[in-house]
N, C-alpha and C positions, 0 to 999 in steps of 0.2 A: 671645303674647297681643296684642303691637302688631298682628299682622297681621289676627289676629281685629276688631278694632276696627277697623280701616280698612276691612274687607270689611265689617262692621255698617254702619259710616259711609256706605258707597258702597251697602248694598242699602237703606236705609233713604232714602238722597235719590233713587232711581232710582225707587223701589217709588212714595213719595209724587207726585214729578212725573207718572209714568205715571199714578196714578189719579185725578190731578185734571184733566189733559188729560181725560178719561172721561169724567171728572163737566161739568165746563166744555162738552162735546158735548152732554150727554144730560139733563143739571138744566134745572130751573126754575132762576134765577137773577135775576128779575126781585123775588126776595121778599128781606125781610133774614134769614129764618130759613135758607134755601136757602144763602145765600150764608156766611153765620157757621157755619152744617154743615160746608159746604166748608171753611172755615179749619180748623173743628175737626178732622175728617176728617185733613187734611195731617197738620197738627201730630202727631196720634196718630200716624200710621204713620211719623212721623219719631221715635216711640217705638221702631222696633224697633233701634235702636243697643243697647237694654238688653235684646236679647230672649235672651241669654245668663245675666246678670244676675238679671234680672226676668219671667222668660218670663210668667207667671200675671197680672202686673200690666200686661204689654205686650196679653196678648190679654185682660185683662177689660175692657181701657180699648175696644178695636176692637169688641167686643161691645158696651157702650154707643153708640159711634157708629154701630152699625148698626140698636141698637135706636131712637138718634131717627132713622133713617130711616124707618123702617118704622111707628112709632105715629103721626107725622101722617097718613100715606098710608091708614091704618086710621083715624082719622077724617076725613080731610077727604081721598079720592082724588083725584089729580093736582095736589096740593099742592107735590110735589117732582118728580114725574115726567111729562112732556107723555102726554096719551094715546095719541100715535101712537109711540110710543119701544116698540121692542122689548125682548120681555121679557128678551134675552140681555144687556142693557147693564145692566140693573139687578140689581144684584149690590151684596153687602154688601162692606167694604175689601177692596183685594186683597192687602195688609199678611196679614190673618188667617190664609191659606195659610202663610205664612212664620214665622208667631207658636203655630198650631197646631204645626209642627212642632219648635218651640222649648220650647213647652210640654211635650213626650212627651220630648225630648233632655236639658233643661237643667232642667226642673219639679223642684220639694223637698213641692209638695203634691201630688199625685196626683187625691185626691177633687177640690179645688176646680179643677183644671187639667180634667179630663174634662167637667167639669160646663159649666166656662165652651167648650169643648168643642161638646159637644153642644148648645148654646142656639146658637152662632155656626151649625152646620148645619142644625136646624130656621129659623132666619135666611137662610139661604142657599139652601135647596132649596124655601123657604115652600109648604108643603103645604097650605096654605086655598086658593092659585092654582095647583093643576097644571098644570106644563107641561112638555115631554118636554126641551126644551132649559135651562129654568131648571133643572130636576131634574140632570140630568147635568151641567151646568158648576156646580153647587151642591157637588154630589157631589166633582168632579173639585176644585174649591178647600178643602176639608174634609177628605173621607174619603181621600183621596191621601194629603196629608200625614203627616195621625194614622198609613196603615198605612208609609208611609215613615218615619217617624220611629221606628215601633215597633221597623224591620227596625235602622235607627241603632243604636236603643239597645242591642239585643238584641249587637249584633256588636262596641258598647264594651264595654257589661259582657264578653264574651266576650275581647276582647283585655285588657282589665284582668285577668281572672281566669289568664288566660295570661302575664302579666307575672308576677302574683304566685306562680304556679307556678313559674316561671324563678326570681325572686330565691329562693322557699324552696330550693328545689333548690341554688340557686349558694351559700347560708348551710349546707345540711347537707354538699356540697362542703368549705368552709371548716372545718363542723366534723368531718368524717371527717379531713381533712388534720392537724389539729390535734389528734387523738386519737392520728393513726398519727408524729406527730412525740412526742409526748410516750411514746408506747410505742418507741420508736427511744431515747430520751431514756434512757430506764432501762433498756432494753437496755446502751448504751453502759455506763451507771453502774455496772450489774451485771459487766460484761466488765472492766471496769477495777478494781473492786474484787478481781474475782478475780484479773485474771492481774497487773496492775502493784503492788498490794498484796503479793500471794506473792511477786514477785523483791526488791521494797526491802524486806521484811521480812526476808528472806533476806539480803542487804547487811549489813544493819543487824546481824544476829547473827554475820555471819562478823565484821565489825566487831567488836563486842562479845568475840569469842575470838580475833581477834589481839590487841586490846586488853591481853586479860590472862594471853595465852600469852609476848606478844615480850619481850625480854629489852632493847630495845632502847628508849632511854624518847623518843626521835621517834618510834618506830613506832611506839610507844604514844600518846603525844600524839596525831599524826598519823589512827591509829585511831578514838580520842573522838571529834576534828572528823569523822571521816565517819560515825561512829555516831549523833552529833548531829545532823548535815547529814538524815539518812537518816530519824531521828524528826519532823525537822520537813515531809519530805516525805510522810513518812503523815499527819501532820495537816493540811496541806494539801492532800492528795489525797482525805481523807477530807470537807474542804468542798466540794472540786470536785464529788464524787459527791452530795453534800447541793444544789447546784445541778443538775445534771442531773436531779436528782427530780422529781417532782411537787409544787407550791407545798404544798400538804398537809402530807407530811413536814415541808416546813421550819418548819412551825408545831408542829408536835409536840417543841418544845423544853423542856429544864429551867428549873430556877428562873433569874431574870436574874442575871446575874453582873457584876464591874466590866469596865471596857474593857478590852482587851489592852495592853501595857504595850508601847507604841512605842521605848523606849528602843534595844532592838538592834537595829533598822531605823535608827534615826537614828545610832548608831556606826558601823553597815555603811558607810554612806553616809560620814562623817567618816573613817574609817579609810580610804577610796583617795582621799582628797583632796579631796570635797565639801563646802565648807562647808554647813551645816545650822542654822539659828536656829529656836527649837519658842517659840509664843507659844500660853499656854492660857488659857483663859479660861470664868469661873464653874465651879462647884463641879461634881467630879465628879458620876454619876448613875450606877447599874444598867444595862444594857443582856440583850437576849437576847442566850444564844450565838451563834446565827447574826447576828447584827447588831453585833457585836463582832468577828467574823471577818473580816466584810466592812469594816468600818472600817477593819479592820488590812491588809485585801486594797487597798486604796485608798491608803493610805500606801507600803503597796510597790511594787504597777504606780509611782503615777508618781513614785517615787523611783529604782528602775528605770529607768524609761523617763529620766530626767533624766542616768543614767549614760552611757546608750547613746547618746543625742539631742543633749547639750547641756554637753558638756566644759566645766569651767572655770566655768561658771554656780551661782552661790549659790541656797541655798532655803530658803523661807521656808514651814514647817509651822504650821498653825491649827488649832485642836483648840478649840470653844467647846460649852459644853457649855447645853440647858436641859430642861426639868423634864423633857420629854417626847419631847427630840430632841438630837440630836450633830449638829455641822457642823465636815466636814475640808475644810482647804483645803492643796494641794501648790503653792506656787507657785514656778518658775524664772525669774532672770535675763534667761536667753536663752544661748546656747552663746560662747564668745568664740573657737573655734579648732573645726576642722573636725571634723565625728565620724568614729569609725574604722568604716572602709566596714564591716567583718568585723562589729564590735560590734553596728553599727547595725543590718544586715543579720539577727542572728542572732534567732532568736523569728517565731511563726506572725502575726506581724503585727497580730493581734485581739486584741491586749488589752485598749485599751478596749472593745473590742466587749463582751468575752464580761464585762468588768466593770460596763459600763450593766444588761448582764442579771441582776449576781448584785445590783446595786442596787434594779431593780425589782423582782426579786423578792421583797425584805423590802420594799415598800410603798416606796423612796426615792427622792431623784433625785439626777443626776450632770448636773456639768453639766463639757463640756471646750471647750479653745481655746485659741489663743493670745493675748496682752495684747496692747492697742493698742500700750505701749509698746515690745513685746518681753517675748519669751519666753514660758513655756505655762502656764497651770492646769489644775487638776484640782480641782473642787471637789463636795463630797456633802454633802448633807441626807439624815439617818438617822432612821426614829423608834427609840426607846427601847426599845419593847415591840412587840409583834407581837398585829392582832387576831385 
């Protein structure tokens, strides 16, 4: 747009000096009505800075200044122009060419822009004086314009219409792509349900019948923990697959229930030597299933990750509850001795990733990073219910 304005700026003081050297040739100037035309005349065509703008009000003003040209000279002949002055000099602003075509470009009225239009070239071509060369250079500052401008217009609208062809095109792109990820999506869910379901189920029962075959009461103990281990993996792989779905499904939830009971994530964590401190606050609330899963998924990633990452480091669990929303906060120390390359290393990397996802997809936010002081958070805003 700056540069636009500078070209306004510069065709507007070129346009106006040019036509007043013209006029300063060819006028009467000896009257004060001639002379104050001329100022006025300037001044107008140093209108066409707005002929982007204002295009209608740039050429209805140059139409004025040519009509007081022309009604003195229609009563009182040679008022303004000597009689020996050629009729090629006497021409209406020469601003108007340039305002005509600003009008047909940049015009928001139409009717009033043609009209002011067609008065400027009956002005210009004055058909009560025929003459072969007024006629043509009349023509040629008028009807030029209007069909150049027309072609203008004709080839914007045409590229505009081709942009917005492009962008719908590059949106139905985006949603083909996003139809064929969500259909990959539940492929995956479907694949996984069948074939990793069937083996840890299978786990889970040979479990279960050494359990209460062995004679042996470690084997048997030893059995429950991976009978147990093996339950909590189907229900957690059964949330996995409730993420891979389609946000739909996960709305098709039961009545809300209380939160999950973080307690055994917070032993886990105390049991290999984590300190752990759980600070709750305000009164329980209802949550949906799937929003209570995900709460309980958020305490484990980064209690988890706190094993793996940051040895020796204390943490501090927040659990605040209100009418309409849950907020967890995981926060660590900071590591005080090296992590184990193996540990650290083990796991596909993404699990914040794939846990911002299972956040947004009940409507939440996650926020992660580390403290200015040291060490990392992990913190989520849950709502309560699901709309």
């Amino acid at each position: 747009m700056g540069m636009y304005l500078l070209f306004d700026v510069w065709l507007a003081v070129t346009v106006a000096a040019a036509d007043t050297v013209v006029v300063i040739g060819h006028w009467h100037l000896d009257n004060r009505y001639s002379t104050v035309l001329l100022v006025v005349q300037a001044v107008a065509q140093l209108g066409l800075v707005a002929r982007r703008r204002a295009p209608e009000a740039v050429l209805g003003v140059l139409a004025l200044v040519a009509l007081l040209q022309w009604i003195p000279e229609l009563i009182a002949p040679g008022s303004i122009w000597p009689a020996d002055v050629e009729p090629v000099w006497v021409v209406t602003p020469v601003g108007s060419a340039f305002a005509i075509y600003a009008t047909i470009v940049h015009g928001r009225h139409p009717r009033a822009g043609w009209t002011l239009i067609a008065l400027v070239t009956v002005l210009a071509v004055r058909p009560w004086q025929p003459h072969v060369t007024v006629v043509t250079l009349g023509l040629t500052m008028t009807v030029m314009p209007a069909l150049f401008g027309l072609w203008s217009a004709s080839r914007r609208r045409l590229l505009l219409a081709l942009a917005e062809r492009a962008e719908r095109a590059e949106r139905e792109r985006h949603l083909l792509a996003e139809q064929a990820r969500a259909e990959e999506r539940s492929r995956l869910a479907r694949e996984m349900h069948d074939v990793v379901t069937h083996r840890v189920t299978l786990m889970v029962l040979q479990a279960g019948a050494l359990g209460v075959t062995s004679p042996d009461g470690a084997t048997r103990a030893a059995a429950e923990q991976l009978r147990t281990a093996g339950c909590q993996a189907l229900d957690e792989l059964r949330d996995l697959v409730r993420v891979l779905q389609s946000p739909e499904v996960v709305h098709r939830e039961p009545e809300p229930v209380a939160l999950p009971d973080l307690t055994a994530l917070i032993e886990e964590s105390r049991s290999v030597g984590v300190p752990v401190d759980v600070v709750r606050d305000g009164d329980p609330v209802q949550v949906a299933p799937v929003v209570g899963r995900t709460a309980y998924r958020v305490v484990q990633e980064a209690l988890t990750n706190v094993r793996k990452h940051a040895p020796g480091a204390s943490v501090l669990v927040e659990v605040g509850f209100a009418p309409d929303r849950i907020r967890l906060s995981v926060t660590d120390t900071g590591p005080v001795q090296g992590a184990d390359p193996v540990l650290a290393g083990s796991g596909s990397g993404s699990g914040l990733i794939g846990l911002r996802q299972r956040v947004e997809l009940v409507q939440g936010e996650l926020d992660t990073g580390p403290r200015p002081g040291g060490g990392f958070r992990v913190a989520a805003t849950l709502p309560a219910g699901l709309r």
